[in-house]
C-alpha positions as CSV (number, residue, x, y, z in Angstrom):
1,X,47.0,-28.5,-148.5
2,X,50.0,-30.5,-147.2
3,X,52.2,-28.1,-148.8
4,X,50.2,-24.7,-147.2
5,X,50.4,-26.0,-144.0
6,X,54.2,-27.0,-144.3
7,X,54.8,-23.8,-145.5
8,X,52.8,-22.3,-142.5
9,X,54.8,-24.3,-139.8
10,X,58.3,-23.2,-141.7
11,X,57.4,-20.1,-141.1
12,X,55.7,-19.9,-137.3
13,X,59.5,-21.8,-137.0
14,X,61.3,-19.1,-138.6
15,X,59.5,-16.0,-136.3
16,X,60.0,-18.6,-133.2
17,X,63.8,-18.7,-134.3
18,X,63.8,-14.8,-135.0
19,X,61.8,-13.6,-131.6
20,X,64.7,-16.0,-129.6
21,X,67.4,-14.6,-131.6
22,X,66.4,-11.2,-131.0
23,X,66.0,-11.7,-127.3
24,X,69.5,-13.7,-127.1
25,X,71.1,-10.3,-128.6
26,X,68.8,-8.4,-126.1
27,X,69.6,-9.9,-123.0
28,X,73.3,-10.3,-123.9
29,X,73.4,-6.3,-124.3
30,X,71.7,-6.1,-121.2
31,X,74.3,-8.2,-119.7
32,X,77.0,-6.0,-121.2
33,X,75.7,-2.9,-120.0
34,X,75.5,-4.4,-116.4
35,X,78.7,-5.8,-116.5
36,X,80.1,-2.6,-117.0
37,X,77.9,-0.9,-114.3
38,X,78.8,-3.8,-112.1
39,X,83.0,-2.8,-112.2
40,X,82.2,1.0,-111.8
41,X,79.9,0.2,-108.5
42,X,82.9,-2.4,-107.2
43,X,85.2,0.9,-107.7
44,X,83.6,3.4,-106.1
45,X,81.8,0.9,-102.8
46,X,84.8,-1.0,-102.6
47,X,86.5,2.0,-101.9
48,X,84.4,2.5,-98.6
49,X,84.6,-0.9,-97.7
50,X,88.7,-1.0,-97.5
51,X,88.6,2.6,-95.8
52,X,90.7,1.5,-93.3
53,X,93.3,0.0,-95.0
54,X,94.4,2.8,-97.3
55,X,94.2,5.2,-94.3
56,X,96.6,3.4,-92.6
57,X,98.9,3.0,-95.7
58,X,98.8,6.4,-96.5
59,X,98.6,7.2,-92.9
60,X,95.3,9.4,-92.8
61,X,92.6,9.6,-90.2
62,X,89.7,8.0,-91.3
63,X,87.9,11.6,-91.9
64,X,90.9,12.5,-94.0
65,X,90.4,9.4,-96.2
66,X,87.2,10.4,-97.1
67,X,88.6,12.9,-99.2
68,X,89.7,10.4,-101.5
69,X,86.4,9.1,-101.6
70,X,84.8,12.7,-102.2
71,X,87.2,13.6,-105.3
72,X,85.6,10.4,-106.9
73,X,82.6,11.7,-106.2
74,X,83.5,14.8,-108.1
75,X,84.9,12.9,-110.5
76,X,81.5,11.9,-111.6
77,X,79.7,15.4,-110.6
78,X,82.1,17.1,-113.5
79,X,82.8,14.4,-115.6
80,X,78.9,13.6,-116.3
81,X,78.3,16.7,-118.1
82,X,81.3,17.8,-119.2
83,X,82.4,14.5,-121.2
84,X,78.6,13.9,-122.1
85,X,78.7,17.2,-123.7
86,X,81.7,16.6,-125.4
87,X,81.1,13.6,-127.0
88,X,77.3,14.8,-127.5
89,X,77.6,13.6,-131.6
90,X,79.5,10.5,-130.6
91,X,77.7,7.0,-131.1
92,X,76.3,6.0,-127.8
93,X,78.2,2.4,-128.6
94,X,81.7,4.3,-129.3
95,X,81.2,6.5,-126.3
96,X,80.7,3.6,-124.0
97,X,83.8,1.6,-125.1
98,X,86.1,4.7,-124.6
99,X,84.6,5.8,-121.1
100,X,85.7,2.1,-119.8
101,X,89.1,2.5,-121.6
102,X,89.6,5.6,-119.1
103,X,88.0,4.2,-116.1
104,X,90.4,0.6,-116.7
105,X,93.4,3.4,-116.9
106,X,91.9,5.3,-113.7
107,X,91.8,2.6,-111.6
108,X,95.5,1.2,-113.1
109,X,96.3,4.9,-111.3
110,X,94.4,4.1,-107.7
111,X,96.6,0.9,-107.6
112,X,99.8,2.7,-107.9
113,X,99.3,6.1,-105.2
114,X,101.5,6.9,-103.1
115,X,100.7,9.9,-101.0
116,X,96.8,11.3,-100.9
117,X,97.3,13.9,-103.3
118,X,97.7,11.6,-105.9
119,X,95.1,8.9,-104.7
120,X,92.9,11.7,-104.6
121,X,93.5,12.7,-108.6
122,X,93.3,8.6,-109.4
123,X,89.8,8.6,-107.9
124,X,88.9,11.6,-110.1
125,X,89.9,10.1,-112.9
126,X,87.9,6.8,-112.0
127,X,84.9,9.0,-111.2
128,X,84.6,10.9,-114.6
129,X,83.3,8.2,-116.8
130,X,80.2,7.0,-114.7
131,X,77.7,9.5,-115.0
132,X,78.1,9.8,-119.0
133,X,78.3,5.6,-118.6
134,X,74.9,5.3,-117.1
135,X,73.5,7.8,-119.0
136,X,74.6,6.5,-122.8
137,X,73.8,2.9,-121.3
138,X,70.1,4.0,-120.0
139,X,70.2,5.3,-124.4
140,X,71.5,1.8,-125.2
141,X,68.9,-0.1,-122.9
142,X,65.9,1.9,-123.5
143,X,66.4,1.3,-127.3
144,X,66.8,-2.6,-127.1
145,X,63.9,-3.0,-124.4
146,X,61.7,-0.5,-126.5
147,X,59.3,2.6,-125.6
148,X,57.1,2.8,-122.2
149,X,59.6,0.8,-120.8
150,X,62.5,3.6,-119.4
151,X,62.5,2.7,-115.5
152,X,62.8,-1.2,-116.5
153,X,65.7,-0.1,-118.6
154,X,67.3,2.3,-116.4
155,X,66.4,-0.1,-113.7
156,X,68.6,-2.5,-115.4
157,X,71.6,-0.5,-116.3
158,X,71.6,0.6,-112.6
159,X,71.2,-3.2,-111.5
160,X,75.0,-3.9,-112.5
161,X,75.9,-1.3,-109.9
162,X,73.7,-2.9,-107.1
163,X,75.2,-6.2,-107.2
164,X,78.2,-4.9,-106.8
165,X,77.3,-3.8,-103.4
166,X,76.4,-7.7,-102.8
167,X,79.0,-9.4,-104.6
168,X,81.6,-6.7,-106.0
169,X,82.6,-4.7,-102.7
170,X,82.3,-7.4,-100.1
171,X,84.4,-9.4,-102.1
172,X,86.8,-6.8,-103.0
173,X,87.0,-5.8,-99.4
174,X,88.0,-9.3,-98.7
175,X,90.8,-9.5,-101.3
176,X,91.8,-6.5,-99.6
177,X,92.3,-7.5,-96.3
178,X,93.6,-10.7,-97.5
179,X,96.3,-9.6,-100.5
180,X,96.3,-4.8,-100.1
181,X,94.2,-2.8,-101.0
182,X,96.3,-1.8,-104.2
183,X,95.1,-5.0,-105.4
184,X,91.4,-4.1,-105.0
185,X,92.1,-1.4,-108.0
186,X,94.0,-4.1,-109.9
187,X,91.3,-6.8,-109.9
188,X,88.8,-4.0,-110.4
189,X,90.6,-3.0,-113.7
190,X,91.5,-6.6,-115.3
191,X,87.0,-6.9,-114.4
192,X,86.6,-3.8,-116.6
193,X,88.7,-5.0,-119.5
194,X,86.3,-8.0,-119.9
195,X,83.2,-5.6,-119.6
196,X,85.3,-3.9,-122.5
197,X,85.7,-6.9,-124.7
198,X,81.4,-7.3,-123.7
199,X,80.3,-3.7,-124.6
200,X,82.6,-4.6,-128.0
201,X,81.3,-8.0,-128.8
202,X,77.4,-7.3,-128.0
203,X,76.5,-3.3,-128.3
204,X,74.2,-2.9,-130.9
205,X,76.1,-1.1,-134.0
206,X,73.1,1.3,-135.3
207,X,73.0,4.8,-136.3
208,X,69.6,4.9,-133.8
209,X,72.1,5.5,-131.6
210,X,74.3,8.6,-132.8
211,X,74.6,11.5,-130.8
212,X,72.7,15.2,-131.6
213,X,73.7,18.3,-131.8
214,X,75.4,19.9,-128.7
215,X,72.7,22.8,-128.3
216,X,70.2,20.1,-128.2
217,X,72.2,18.5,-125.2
218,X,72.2,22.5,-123.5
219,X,68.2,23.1,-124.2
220,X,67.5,20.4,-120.9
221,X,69.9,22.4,-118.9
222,X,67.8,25.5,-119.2
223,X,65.2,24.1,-117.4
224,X,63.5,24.4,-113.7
225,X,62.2,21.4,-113.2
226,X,65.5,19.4,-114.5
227,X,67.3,21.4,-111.9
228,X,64.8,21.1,-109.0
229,X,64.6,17.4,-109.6
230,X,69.0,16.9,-109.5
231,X,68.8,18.9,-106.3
232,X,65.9,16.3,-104.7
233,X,68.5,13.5,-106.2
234,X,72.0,15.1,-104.6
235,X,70.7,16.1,-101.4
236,X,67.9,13.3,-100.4
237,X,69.9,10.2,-101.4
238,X,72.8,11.4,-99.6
239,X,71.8,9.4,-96.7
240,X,73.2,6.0,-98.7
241,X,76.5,7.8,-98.3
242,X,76.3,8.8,-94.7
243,X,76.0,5.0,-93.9
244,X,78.0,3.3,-96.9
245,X,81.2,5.2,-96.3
246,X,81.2,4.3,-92.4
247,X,80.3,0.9,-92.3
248,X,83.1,-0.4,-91.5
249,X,83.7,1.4,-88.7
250,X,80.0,0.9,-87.5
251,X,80.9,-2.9,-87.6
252,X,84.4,-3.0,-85.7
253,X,83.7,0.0,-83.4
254,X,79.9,0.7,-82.8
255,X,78.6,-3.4,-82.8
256,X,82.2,-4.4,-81.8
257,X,82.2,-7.2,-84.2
258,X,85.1,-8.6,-86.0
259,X,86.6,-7.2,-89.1
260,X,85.9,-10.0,-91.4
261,X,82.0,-9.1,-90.7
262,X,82.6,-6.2,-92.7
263,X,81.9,-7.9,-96.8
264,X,78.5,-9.4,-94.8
265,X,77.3,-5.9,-93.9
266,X,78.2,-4.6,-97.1
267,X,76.8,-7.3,-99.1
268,X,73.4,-7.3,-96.8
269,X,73.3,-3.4,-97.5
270,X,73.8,-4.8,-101.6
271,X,71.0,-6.7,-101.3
272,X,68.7,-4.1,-100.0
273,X,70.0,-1.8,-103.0
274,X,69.4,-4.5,-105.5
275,X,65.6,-4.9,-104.1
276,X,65.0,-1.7,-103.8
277,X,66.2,-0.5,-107.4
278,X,64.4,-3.3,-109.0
279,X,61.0,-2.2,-107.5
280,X,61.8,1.3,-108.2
281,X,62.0,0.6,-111.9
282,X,58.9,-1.1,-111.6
283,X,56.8,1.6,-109.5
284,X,58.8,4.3,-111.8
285,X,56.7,3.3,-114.9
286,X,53.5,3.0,-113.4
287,X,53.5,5.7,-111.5
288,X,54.9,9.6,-111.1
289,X,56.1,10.2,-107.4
290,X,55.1,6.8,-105.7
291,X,59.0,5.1,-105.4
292,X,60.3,8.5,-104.2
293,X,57.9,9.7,-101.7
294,X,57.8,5.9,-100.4
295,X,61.5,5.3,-100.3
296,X,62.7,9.0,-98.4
297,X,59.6,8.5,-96.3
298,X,60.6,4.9,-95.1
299,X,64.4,5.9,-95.5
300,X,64.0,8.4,-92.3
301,X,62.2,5.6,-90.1
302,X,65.4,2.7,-91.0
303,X,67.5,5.4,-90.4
304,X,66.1,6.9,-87.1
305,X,66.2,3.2,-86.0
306,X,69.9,3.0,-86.6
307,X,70.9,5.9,-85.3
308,X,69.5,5.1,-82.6
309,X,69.9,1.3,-81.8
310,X,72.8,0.3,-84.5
311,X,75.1,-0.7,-81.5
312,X,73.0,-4.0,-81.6
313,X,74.7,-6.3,-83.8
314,X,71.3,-7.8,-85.3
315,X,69.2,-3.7,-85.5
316,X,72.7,-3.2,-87.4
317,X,72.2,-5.9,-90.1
318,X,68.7,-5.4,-91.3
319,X,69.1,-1.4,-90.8
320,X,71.7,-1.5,-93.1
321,X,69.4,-4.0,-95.9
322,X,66.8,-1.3,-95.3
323,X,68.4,2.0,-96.2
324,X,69.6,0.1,-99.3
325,X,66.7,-1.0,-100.3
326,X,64.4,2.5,-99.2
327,X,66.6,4.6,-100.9
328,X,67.3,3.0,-104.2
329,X,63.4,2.6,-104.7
330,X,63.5,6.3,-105.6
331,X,66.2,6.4,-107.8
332,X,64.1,5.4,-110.9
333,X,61.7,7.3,-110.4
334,X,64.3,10.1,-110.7
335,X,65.7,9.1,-113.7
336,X,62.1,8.5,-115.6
337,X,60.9,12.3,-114.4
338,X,64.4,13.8,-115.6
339,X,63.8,12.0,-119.0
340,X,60.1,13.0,-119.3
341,X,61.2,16.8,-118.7
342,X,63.9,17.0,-121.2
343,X,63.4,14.2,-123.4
344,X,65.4,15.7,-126.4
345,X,68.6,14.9,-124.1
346,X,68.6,11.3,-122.9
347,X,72.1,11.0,-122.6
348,X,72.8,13.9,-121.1
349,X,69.8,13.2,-118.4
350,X,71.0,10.1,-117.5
351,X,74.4,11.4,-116.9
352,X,73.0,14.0,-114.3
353,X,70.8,12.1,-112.5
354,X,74.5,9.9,-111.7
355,X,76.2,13.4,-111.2
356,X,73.3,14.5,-108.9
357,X,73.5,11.2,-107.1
358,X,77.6,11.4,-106.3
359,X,76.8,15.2,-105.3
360,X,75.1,13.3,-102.9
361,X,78.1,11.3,-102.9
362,X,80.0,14.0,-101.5
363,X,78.1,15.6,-99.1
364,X,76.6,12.2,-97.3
365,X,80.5,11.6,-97.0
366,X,81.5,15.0,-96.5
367,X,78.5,15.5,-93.7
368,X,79.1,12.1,-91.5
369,X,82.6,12.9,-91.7
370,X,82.0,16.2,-90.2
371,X,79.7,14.7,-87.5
372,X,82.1,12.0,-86.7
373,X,84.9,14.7,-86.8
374,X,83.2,16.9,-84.3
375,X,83.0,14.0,-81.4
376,X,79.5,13.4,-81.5
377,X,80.3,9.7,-82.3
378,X,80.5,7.3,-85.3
379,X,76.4,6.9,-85.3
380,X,75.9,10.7,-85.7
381,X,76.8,10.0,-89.3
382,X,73.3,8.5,-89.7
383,X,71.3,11.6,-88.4
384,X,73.3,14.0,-90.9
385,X,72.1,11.4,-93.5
386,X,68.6,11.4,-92.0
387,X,68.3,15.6,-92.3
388,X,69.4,15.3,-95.5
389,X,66.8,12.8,-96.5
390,X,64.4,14.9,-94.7
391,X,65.2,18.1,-96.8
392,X,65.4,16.2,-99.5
393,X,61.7,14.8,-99.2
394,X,60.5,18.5,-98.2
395,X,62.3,20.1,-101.3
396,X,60.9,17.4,-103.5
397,X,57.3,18.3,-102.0
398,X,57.4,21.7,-102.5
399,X,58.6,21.6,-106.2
400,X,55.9,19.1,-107.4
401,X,53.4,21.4,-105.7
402,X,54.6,24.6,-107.6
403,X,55.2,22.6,-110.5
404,X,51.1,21.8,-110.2
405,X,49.8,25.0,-109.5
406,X,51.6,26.8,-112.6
407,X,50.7,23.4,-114.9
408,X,46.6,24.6,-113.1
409,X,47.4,28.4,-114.2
């Protein structure tokens, strides 16, 4: 009997011992997976953050600097499918370690531009890894978190990016006032070759994560719904952009505050991303529409209140937390609808829901610049992110309600 129940506690030992072993290797992938995530959001927001200061080194108008942050944007729009697709039979642990090799060597390029032209082509560079990052890492997470779980694990992949919003680009916008903005791209690359030697040490080496066959990847791009759903995605979360990219000058010339209240705005508008995309995983599970229709919907009113009172210094602040946190509550809910429509192509969806959201990338920048650009004032920028929201929301309406009545038929 002594021996039975020796034997019995050896063993509840050795599943105790297992069960934490297993959920050490878990949460270190995990933490991979986000540290990567966390140097690609540092790139791209730290780049609005120090705006200022490579427009006056390169001596551009701030409207013509945004074209540097538009060709990243691109970057991503045409590097998402296109090195997705080319990789498509490549092991999802392979293909992560060689997409941070090229953003370490895109941001080594940032660093050391001269003129626009070839700023513009370093950002491109930078860009074209991160939609087929987030989409092999959302792969990666979903298998070590485990079915029924993809907004958590999305969620998580994505939560990398939004702490870089709090910690990453305030605190590269600091070294960059303090030490140049070439040394943003610097620090930002020597951070990514330790998420390389992470993705290396912890990434799970199984075959459950090989690639398929390129037409497989294809099939999910002849669908409506995949398309209707990146189009929601580009043009309704382009309001983030409209704000992001201008915060600094909403700071310095709208509030009048000083320059070194610039890394508190940003990280306040992190923290608000990094709420919002945490409850977004979690309402993107449980239910089909609820994160998106409630973060556009409470995206216009933050944003109608800035636009309209972001001169005070304190409206400014907790605006700025709000549209973080509003619009990134939608962004799982994207992700999980992409991967319930064409769920043969993981990967690839993952990758265009990141393309779809630096389209949006693009034309919340592009579209606040033109505003700006036209004389109606730095704040206009808001209300062309607002009608975007607001067609977003109606486009995203009108789809599910099509995509219901021929499901009824």
């Amino acid at each position: 009997m002594h021996e039975k129940a020796y034997e019995a506690q050896c063993n509840a030992v050795k599943v105790h011992c297992t069960r934490e072993s297993e959920s050490r290797r878990r949460g270190l992938t995990l933490f991979a997976l986000a540290l990567g995530s966390f140097c690609i959001g540092t790139s791209e927001f730290a780049s609005m953050g120090i705006i200022q200061l490579f427009a006056a080194s390169l001596d551009l108008s701030i409207s013509e600097a945004t074209n540097a942050i538009t060709a990243y944007a691109f970057g991503v729009v045409i590097g998402a499918p296109l090195v997705t697709l080319m990789a498509s039979r490549l092991n999802r642990r392979t293909l992560l370690l060689c997409l941070m090799g090229l953003f370490i060597v895109g941001n080594l390029l940032s660093a050391a531009a001269f003129n626009l032209g070839m700023f513009a082509v370093a950002r491109f560079i930078s860009g074209m890894p991160q939609g087929a990052y987030f989409g092999a890492g959302a792969v990666v997470a979903s298998y070590v978190v485990g079915e029924g779980s993809s907004g958590k694990a999305f969620a998580m992949v994505m939560l990398g990016l939004t702490i870089a919003t709090i910690v990453g680009s305030p605190l590269a916008t600091f070294l960059g006032q303090q030490l140049g903005w070439r040394e943003t791209y610097v620090i930002v690359a020597v951070l990514a070759a330790l998420a390389f030697g992470a993705l290396w040490a912890w990434l799970p080496r199984s075959e459950a994560l090989n690639g398929g066959p390129l037409a497989q990847e294809l099939g999910a791009l002849r669908k409506p719904r995949v398309w209707a759903t990146m189009i929601v995605a580009a043009i309704g979360v382009a309001s983030i952009f409209s704000v992001y990219t201008f915060i600094g000058p909403f700071v310095t010339d709208v509030a009048r505050l000083k320059p070194s209240t610039i890394p508190l705005a940003l990280a306040l508008f992190g923290v608000g991303m990094t709420v919002g995309n945490l409850i977004g995983g979690r309402l993107a599970d449980v239910h089909d529409a609820l994160g998106l229709m409630l973060g556009f919907g409470c995206a216009l009113v933050v944003l109608a209140v800035l636009a309209i009172f972001g001169a005070h210094e304190s409206v400014l602040m907790l605006t700025l937390f709000g549209v973080g946190a509003t619009m990134m509550a939608a962004i799982p809910t994207i992700q999980v609808r992409l991967t319930r429509y064409a769920p043969e192509a993981p990967t690839l969806m993952g990758a265009m829901n990141l393309a779809s959201l630096n389209v949006g990338n693009a034309i919340g920048a592009a579209a606040g610049g033109v505003a700006v650009a036209a004389g109606w004032g730095l704040l206009s920028a808001v209300w062309a992110g607002f009608a975007l929201t607001l067609a977003g929301l109606v486009i995203f309406i009108v789809t599910s309600q099509g995509a219901q009545q021929s499901v009824a038929a």
